[in-house]
NUGU-797432 format. One line per field, with one value per residue (C-alpha): residue number from 0; residue in three letters; z, y, x. Coordinates in pm, 1 decimal, padded with zeros to 6 digits. Layout:
N
n [NUM; ...]
res [ALA; ...]
zz [Z; ...]
yy [Y; ...]
xx [X; ...]
***
This chain:
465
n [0; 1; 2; 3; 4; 5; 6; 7; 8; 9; 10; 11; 12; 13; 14; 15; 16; 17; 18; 19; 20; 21; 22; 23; 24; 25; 26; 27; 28; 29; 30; 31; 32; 33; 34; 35; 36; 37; 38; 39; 40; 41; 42; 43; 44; 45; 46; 47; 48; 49; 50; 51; 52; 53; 54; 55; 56; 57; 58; 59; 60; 61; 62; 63; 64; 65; 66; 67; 68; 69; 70; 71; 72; 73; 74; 75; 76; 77; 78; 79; 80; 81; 82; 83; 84; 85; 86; 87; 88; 89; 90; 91; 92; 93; 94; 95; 96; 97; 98; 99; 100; 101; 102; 103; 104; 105; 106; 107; 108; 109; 110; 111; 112; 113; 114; 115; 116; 117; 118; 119; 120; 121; 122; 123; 124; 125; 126; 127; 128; 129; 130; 131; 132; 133; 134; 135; 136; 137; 138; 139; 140; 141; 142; 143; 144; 145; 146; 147; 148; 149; 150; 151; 152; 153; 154; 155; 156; 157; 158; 159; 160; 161; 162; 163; 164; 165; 166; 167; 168; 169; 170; 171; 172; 173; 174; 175; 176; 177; 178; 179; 180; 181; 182; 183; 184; 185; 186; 187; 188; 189; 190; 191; 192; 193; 194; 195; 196; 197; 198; 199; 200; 201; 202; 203; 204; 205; 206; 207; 208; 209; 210; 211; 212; 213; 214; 215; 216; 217; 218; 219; 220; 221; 222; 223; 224; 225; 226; 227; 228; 229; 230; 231; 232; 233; 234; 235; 236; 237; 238; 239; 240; 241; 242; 243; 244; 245; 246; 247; 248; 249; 250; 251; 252; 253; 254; 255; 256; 257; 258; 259; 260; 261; 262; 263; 264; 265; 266; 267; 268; 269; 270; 271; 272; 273; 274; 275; 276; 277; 278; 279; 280; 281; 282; 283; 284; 285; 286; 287; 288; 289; 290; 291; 292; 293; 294; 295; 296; 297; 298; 299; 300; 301; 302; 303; 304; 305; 306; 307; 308; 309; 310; 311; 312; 313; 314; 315; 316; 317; 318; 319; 320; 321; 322; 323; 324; 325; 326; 327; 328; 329; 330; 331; 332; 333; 334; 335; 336; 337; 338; 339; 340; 341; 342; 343; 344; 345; 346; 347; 348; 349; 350; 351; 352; 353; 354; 355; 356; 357; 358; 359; 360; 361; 362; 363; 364; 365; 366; 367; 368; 369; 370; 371; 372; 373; 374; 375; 376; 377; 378; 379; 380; 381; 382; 383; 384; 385; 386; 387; 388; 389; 390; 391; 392; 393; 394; 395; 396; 397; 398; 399; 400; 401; 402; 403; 404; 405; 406; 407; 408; 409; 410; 411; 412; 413; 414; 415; 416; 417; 418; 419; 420; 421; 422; 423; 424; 425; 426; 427; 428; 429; 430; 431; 432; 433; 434; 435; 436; 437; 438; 439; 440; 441; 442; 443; 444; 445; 446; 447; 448; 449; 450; 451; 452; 453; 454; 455; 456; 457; 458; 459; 460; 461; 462; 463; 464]
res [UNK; UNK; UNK; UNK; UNK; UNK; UNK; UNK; UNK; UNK; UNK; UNK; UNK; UNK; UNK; UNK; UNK; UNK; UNK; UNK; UNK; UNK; UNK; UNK; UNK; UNK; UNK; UNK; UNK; UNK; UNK; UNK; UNK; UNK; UNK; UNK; UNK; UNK; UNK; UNK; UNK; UNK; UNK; UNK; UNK; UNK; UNK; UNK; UNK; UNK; UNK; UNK; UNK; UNK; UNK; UNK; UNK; UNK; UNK; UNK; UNK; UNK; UNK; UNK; UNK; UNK; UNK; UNK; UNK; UNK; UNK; UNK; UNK; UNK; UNK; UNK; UNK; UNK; UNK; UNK; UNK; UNK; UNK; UNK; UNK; UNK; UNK; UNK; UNK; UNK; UNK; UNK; UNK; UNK; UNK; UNK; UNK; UNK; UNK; UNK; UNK; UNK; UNK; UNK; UNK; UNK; UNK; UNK; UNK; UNK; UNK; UNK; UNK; UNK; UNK; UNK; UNK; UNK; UNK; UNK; UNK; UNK; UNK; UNK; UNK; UNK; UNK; UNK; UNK; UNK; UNK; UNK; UNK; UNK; UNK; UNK; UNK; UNK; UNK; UNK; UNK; UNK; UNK; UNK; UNK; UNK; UNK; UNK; UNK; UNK; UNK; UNK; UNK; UNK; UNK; UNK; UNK; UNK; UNK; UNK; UNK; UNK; UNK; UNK; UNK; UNK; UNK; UNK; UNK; UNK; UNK; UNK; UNK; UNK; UNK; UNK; UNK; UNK; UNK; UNK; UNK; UNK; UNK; UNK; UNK; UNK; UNK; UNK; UNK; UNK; UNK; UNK; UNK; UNK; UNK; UNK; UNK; UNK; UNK; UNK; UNK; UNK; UNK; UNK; UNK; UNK; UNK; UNK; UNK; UNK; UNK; UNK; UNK; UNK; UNK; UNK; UNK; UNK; UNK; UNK; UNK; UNK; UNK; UNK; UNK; UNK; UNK; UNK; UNK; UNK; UNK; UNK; UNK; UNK; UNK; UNK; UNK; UNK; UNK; UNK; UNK; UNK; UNK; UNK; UNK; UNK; UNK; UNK; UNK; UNK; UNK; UNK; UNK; UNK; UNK; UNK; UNK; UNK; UNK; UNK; UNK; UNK; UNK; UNK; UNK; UNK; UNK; UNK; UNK; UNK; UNK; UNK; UNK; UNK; UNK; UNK; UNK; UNK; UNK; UNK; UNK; UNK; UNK; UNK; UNK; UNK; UNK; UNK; UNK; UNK; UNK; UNK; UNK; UNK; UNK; UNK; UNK; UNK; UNK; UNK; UNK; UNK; UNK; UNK; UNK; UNK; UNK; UNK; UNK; UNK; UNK; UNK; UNK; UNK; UNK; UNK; UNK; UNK; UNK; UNK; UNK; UNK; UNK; UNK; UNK; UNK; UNK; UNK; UNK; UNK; UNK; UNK; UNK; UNK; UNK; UNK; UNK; UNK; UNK; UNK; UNK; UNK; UNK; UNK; UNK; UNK; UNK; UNK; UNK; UNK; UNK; UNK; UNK; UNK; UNK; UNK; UNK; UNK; UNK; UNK; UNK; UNK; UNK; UNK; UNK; UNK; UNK; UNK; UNK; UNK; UNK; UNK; UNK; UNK; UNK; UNK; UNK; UNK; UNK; UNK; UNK; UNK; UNK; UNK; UNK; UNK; UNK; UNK; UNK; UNK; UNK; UNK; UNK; UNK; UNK; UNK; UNK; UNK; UNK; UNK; UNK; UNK; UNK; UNK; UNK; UNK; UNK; UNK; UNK; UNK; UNK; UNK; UNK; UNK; UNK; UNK; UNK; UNK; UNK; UNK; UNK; UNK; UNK; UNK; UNK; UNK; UNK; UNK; UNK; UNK; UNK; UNK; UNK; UNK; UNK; UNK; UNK; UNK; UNK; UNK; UNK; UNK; UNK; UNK; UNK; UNK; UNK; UNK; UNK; UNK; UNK; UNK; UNK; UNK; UNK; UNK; UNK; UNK; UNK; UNK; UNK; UNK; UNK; UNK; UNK]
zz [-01560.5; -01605.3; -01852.0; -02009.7; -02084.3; -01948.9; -01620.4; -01817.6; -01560.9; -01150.1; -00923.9; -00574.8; -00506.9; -00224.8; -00050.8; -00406.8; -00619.6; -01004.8; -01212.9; -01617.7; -01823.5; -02174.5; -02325.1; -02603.7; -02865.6; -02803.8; -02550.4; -02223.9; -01891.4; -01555.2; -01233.9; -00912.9; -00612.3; -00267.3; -00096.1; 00119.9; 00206.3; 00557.5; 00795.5; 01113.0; 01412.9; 01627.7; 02028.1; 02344.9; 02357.7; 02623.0; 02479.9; 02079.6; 02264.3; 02414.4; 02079.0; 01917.3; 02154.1; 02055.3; 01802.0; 01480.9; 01444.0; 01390.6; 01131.1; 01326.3; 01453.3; 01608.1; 01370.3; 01359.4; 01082.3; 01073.1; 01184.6; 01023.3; 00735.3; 00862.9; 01174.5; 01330.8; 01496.2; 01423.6; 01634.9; 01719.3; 01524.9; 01515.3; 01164.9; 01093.5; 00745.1; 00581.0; 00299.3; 00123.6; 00112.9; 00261.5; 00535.4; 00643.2; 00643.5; 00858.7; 01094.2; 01109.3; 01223.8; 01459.8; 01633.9; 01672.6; 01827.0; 02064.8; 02110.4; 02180.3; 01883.5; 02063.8; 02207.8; 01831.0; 01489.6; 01190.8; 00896.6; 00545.2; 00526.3; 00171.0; -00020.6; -00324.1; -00260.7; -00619.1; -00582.9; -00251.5; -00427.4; -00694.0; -00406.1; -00218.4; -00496.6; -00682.2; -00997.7; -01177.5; -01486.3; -01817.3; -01669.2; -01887.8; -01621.9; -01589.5; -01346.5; -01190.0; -01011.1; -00775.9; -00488.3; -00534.0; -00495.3; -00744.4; -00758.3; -00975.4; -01180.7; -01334.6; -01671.1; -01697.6; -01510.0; -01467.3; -01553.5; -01902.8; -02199.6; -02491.9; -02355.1; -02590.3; -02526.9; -02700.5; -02942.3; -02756.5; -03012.3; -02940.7; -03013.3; -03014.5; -02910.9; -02977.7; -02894.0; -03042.7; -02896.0; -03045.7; -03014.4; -03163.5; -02904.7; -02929.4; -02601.9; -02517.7; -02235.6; -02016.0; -02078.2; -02449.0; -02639.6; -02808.6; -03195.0; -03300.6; -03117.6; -03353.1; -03260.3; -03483.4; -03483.7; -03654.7; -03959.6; -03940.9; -03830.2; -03698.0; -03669.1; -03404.7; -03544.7; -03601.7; -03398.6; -03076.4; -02807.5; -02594.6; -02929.1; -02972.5; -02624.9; -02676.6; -03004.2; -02862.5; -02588.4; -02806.4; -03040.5; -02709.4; -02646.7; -03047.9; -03107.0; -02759.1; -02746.4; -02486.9; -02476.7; -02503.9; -02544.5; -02505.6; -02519.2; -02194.6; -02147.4; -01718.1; -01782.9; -02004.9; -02295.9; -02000.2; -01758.1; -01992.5; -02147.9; -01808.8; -01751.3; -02073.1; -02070.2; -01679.3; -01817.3; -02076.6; -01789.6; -01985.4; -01774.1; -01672.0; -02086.3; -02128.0; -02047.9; -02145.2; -01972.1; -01959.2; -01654.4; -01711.8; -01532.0; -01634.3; -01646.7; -01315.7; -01294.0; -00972.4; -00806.7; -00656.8; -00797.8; -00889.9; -00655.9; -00767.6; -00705.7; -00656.6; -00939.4; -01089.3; -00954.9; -01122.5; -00980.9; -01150.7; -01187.6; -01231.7; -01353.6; -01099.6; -01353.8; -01545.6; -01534.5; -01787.6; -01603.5; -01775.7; -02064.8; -02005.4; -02057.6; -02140.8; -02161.2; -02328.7; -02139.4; -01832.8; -01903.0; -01798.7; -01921.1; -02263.4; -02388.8; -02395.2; -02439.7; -02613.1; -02524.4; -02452.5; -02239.1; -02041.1; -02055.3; -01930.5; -01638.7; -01558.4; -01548.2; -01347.4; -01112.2; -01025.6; -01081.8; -01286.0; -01653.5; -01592.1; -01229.6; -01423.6; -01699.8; -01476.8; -01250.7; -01159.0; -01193.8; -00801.4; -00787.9; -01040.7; -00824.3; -00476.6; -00591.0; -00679.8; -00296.4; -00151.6; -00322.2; -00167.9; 00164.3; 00142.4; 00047.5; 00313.0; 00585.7; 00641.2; 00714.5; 00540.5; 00810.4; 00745.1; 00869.4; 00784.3; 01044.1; 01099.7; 01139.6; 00942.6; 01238.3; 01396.6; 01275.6; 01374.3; 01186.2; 01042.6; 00949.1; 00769.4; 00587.9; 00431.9; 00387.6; 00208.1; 00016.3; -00320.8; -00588.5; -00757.5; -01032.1; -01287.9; -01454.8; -01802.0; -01973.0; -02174.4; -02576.1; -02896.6; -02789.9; -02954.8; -02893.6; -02613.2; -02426.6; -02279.9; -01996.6; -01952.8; -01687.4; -01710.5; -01441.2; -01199.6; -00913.6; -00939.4; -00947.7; -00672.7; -00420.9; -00560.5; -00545.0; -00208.7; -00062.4; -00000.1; 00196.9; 00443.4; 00682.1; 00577.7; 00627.1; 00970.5; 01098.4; 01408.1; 01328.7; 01161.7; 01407.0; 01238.3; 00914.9; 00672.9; 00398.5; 00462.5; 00360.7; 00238.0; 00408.6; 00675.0; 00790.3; 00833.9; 00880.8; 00571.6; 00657.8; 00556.4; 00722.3; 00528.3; 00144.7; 00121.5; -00016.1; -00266.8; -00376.1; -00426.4; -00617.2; -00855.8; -00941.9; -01159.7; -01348.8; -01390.7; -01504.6; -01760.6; -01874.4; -02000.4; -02131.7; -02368.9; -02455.5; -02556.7; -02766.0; -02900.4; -03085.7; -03243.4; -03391.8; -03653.5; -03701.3; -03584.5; -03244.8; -03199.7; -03127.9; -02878.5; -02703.7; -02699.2; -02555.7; -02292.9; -02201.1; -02192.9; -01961.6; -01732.1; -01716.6; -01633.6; -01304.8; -01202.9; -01274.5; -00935.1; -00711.2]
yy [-03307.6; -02966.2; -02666.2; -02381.6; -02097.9; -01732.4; -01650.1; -01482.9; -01461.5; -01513.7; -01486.5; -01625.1; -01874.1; -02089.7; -02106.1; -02142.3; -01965.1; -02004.4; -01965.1; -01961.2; -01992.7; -01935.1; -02213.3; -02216.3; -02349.1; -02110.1; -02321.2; -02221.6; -02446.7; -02416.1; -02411.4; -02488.5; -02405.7; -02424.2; -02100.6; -01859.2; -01501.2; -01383.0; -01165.7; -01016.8; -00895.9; -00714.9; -00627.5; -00767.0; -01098.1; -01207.9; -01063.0; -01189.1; -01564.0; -01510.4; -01472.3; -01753.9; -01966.3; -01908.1; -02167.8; -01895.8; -01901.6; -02248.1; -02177.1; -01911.1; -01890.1; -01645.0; -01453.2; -01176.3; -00889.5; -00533.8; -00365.0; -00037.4; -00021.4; 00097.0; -00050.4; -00173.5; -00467.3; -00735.8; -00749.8; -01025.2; -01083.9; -01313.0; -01456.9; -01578.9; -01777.1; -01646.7; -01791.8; -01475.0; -01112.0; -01066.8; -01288.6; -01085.2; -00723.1; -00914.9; -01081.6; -00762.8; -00543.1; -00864.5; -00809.7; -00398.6; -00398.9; -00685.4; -00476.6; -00172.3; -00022.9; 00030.9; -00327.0; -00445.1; -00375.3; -00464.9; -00544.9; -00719.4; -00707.1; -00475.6; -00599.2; -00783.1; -01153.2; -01195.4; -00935.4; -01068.1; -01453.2; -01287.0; -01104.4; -01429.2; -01649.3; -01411.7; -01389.6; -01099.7; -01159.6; -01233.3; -01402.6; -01658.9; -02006.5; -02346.6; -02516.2; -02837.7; -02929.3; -03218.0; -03284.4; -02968.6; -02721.9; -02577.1; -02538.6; -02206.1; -02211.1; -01862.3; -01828.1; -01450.8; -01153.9; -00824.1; -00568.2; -00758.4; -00505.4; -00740.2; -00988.2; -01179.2; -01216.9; -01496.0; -01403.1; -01320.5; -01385.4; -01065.5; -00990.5; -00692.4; -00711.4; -00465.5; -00473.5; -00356.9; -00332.7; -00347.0; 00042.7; 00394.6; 00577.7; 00735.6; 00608.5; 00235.9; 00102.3; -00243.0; -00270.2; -00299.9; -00631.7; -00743.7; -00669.7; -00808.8; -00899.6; -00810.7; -01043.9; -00936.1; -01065.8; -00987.2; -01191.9; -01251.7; -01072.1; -01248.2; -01067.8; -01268.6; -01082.1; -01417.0; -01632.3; -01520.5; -01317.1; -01654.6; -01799.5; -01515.9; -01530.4; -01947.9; -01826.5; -01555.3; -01826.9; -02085.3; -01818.0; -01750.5; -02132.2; -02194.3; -01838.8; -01920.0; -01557.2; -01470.9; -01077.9; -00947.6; -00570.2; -00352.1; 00046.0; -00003.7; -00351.8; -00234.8; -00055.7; -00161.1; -00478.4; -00741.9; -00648.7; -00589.6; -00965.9; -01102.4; -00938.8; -01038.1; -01412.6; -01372.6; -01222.5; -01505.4; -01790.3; -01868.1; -01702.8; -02097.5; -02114.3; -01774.0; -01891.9; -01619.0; -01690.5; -02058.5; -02116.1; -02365.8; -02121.2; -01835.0; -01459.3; -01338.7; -00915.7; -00782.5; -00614.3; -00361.8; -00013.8; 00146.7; 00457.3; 00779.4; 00988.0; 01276.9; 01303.4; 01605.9; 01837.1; 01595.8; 01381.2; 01066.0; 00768.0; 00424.2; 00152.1; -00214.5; -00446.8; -00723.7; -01035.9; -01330.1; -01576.8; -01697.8; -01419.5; -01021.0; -00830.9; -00440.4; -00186.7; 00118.7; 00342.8; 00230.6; 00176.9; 00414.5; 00332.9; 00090.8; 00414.1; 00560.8; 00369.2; 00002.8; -00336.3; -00310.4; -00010.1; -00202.1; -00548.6; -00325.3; -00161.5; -00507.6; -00668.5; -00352.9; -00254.6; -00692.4; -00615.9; -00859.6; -00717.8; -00695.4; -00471.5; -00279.0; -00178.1; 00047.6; 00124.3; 00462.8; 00503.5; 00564.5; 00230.6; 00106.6; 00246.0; 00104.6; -00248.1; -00186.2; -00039.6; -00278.6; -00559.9; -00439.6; -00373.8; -00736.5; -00860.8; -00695.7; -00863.5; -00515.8; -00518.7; -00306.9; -00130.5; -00198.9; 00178.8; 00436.5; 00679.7; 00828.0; 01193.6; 01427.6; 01522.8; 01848.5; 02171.6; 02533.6; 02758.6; 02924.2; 02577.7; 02508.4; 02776.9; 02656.4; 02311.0; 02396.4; 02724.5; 02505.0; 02608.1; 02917.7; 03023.1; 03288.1; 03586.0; 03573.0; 03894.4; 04028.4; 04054.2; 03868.8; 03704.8; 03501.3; 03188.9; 03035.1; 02729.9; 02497.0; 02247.7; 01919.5; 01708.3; 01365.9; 01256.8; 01488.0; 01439.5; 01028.7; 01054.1; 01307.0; 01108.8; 00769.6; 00949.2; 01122.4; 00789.7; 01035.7; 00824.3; 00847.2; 00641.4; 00775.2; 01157.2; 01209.6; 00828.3; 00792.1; 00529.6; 00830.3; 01162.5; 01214.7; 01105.6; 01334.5; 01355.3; 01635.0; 01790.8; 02124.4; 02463.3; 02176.3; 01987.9; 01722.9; 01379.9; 01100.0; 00728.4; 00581.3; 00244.5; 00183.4; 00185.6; 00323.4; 00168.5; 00469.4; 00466.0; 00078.4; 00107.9; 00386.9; 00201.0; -00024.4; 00232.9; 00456.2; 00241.2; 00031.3; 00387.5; 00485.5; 00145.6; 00216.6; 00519.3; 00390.1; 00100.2; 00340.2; 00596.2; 00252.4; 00077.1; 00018.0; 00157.6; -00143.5; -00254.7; 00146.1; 00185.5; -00092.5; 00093.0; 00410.9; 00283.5; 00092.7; 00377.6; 00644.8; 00413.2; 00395.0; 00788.9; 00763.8; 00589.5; 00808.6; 01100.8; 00972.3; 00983.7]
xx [01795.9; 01945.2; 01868.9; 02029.5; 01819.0; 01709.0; 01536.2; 01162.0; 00946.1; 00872.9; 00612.0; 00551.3; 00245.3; 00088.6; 00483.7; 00625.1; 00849.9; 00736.4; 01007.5; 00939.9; 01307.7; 01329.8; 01523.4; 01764.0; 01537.1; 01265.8; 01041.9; 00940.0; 00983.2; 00805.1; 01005.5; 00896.5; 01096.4; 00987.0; 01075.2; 00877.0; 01011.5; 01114.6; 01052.1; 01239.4; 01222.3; 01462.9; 01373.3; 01516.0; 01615.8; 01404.0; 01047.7; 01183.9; 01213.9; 00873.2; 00753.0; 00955.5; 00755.0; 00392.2; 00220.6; 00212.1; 00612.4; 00656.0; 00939.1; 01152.9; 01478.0; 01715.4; 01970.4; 02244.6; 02195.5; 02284.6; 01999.7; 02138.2; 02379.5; 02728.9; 02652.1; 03016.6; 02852.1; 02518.0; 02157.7; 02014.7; 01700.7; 01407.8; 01383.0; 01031.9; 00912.9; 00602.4; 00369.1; 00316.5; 00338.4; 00015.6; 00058.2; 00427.1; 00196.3; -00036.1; 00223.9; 00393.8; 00062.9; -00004.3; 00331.0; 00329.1; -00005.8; 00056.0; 00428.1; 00169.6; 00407.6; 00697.5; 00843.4; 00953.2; 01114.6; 01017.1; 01228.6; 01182.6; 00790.6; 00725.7; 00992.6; 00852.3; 00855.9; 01012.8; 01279.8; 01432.5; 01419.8; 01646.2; 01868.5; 01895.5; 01973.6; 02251.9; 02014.1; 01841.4; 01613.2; 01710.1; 02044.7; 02126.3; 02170.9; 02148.5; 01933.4; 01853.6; 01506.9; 01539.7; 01297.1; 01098.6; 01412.4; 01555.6; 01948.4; 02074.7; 02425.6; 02483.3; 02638.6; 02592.1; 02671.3; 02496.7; 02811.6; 02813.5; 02709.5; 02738.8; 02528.6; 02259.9; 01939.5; 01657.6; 01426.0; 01084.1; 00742.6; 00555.3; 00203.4; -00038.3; -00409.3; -00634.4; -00997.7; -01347.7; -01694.8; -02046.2; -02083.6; -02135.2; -01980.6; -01625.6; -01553.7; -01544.2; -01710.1; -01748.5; -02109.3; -02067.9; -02035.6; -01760.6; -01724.8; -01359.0; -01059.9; -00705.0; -00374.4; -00080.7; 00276.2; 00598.6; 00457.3; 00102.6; -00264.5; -00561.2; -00894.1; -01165.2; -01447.7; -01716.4; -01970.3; -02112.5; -01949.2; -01819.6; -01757.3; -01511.6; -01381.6; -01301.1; -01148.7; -00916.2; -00801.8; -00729.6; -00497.1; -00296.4; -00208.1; -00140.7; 00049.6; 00201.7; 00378.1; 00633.1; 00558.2; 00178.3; 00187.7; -00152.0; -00226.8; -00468.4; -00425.6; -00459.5; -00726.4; -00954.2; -00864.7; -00837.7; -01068.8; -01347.7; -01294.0; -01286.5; -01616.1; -01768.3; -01642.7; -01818.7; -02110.6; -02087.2; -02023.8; -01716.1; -01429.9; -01319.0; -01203.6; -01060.0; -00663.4; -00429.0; -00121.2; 00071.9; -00074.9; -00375.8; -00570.7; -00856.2; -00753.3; -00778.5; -00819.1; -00722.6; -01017.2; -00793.2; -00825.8; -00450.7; -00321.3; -00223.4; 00108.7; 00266.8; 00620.3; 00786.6; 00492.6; 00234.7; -00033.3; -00045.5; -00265.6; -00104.7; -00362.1; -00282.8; -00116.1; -00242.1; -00043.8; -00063.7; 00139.6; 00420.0; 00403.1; 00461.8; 00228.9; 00317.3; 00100.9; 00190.3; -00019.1; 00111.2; 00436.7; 00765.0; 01113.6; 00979.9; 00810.6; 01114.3; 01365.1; 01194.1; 01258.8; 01613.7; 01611.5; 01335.3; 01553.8; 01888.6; 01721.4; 01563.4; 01883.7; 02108.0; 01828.0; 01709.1; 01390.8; 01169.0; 01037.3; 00658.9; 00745.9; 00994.0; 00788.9; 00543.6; 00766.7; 00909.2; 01313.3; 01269.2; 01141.6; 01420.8; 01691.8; 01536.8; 01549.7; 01912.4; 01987.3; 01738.7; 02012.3; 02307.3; 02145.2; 02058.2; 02426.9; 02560.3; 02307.4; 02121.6; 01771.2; 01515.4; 01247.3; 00936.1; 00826.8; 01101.8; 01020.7; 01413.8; 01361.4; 01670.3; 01900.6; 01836.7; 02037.2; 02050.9; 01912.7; 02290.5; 02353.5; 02033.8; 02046.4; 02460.8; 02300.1; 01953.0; 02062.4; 02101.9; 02320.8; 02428.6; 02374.0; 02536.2; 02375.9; 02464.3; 02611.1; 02338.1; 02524.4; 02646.0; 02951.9; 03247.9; 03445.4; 03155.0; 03289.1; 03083.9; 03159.1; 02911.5; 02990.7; 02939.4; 02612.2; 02787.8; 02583.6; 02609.8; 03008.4; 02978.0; 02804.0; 03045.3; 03377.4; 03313.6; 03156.1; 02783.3; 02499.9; 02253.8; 02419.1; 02850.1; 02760.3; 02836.9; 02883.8; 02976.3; 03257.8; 03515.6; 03467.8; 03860.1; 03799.6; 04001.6; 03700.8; 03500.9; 03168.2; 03269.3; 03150.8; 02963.8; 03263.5; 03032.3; 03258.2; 03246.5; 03305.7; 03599.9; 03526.9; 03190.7; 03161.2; 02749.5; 02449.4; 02416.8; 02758.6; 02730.8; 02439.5; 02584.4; 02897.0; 02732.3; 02494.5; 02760.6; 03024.2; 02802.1; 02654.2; 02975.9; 03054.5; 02775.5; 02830.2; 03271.2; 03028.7; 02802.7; 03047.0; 03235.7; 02954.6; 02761.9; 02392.7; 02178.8; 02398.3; 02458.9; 02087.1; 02081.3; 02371.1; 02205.9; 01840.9; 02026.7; 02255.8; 01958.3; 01749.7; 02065.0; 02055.9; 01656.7; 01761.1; 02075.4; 01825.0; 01660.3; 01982.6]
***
């Protein structure tokens, strides 16, 4: 039987993809399609069919790829099905310690497992499709397209929670009981303040399977609202009944702690995120593009950049623009190392000093002065590196020595042959940006705002390139 509706939701399970699609009439369906990620391996041929041959690879075969992108010709590579993410990081450190770190090379082990589904099945999220499931597979039609701007999106039931303890203190803590749990929606309130403390936990499950609500959003959801019911339903011995998500399963906190990182001469602190399978969940206070651009700046850069809602809202616009190069790698059969250990090539120090001197800039003369132009280029650097073709891998290739575009001052050669992952990955940002921006200055108030969020969280990722 097939469907028409919009791709909500994905995560990888047990050698399954789980699919959730938003349907037409408002439900929700649950897709099941049996695919595992993959993981290669490039070496000599005679040591990569020594390791096709021992009992671990039992789904592995020999492939060609690009090992590096502008590469003229393909490498053979050993492709090798995994069940999970964890078990390709533990493959791969298997394989470079038995290669004493120098026999093999790894490619495609970090890359989200729901990410490369979406590269390898020509989807992104929210694409409106139609799909059939037959015999466990599940077989994609797309009906949308990601350089659309006027594209309509379902109505998602949102809901707040906000949480209360049993205490006197200003600050909130794990060991404290619960007092009230608040759910509002776009038209109603419900306060869980009654009955015991796993009384109140059974209550607050059974409002998420009768509100049913597509989008949950928090202000420390991460950090504190979700694990502290988890640990006061365990404390309770009712974590079994406290069912959040669609899944007919408890809420399930990740034990891991979240990292901290280095941005903009910061160091940050980014919580580990709490899923609700089959809903998203976004918290504010972990949350990058939504603060600043709502929904649809989240939903655009979820759709440009392929990278599913839940990931996208705490992720940085460096991650944002990776997914979108990590995309076109993949389309045009380039692997991704696993370690990217390529040192910058080596330059006197006359030429270092033209390369790294950065710009210049003008001393203003000090006065009142009349009839002040002023020039604003439009994301200069972006239509920089897309006109001139700039990339890692087309500055200097080795394909063009002749080539007749030049670095200026450098005289460093630009391929001609090979159109760049960068460049690739701008045309779309840049061209839908300005879209926007055409939309935005001929519309009315209400779809003019949509324009401009989605437009501004396009310039948060072409900030990063």
């Amino acid at each position: 039987m097939k469907s028409l509706g919009w791709v909500f939701d994905l995560y990888h399970q047990n050698g399954q993809m789980i699919v959730w699609l938003k349907k037409d009439n408002g439900s929700c369906v649950r897709l099941v399609d049996q695919w595992r990620p993959r993981v290669y391996i490039a070496g000599e041929t005679r040591d990569l069919l020594e390791l096709a041959c021992r009992d671990e690879f039992t789904t592995s075969r020999l492939v060609w790829k690009y090992e590096q992108p502008g590469d003229i010709e393909k490498t053979r590579a050993l492709e090798v099905e995994v069940e999970g993410d964890r078990e390709a990081l533990a493959l791969a450190e298997r394989i470079e310690r038995n290669g004493r770190y120098s026999m093999f090379r790894l490619y495609n082990v970090d890359i989200p497992p729901s990410q490369m589904y979406l590269y390898e099945k020509n989807l992104f999220p929210l694409a409106y499709v139609e799909v059939e499931q037959c015999e466990g597979k599940v077989h994609w039609s797309l009906k949308d397209s990601r350089e659309a701007v006027d594209y309509e999106l379902p109505h998602f039931k949102t809901i707040t929670v906000q949480v209360k303890t049993a205490t006197d203190r200003r600050i909130q803590g794990f060991a404290d009981e619960l007092k009230s749990l608040r759910i509002s929606s776009e038209d109603e309130a419900l306060t869980i303040d009654s009955g015991s403390e796993a009384e109140k936990l059974a209550e607050t499950s059974k409002a998420f399977q009768e509100l049913d609500p597509d989008i949950v959003r928090t202000e420390g959801g991460d950090s504190f609202i979700f694990p502290y019911l988890a640990g006061r339903a365990r404390k309770n011995n009712v974590l079994a009944k406290l069912v959040l998500g669609r899944e007919p399963s408890p809420l399930n906190v990740y034990s891991v702690q979240g990292h901290s990182y280095f941005s903009y001469g910061k160091i940050l602190y980014r919580e580990t995120a709490v899923r609700l399978p089959g809903r998203l969940h976004l918290d504010q206070t972990n949350a990058y593009i939504s603060n600043d651009c709502d929904l649809e700046g989240l939903f655009e850069v979820s759709r440009t950049c392929i990278i599913p809602v839940q990931r996208a809202s705490r992720a940085t616009i460096g991650t944002s623009m990776t997914s979108l190069q990590l995309y076109n790698a993949v389309k045009q059969e380039v692997l991704i190392p696993w370690n990217k250990n390529k040192a910058e090539d080596w330059k006197r120090d006359e030429e270092l000093i033209v390369a790294d001197r950065g710009g210049f800039i003008y001393e203003p003369q000090t006065g009142v002065h009349d009839n002040i132009g002023e020039l604003d280029f439009s994301s200069l650097y972006p239509m920089v590196m897309l006109q001139q073709n700039l990339s890692g891998e087309t500055v200097g290739c080795s394909c063009c020595r002749d080539s007749a575009y030049r670095v200026p001052e450098l005289g460093y050669n630009i391929c001609q042959r090979w159109q760049g992952i960068v460049p690739r990955s701008l045309e779309i940002l840049l061209a839908k940006r300005a879209a926007y921006k055409k939309l935005k200055e001929n519309a009315d108030p209400p779809p003019a705002e949509v324009y401009s969020k989605r437009q501004a969280a396009l310039k948060w990722i072409l900030v990063c390139s």
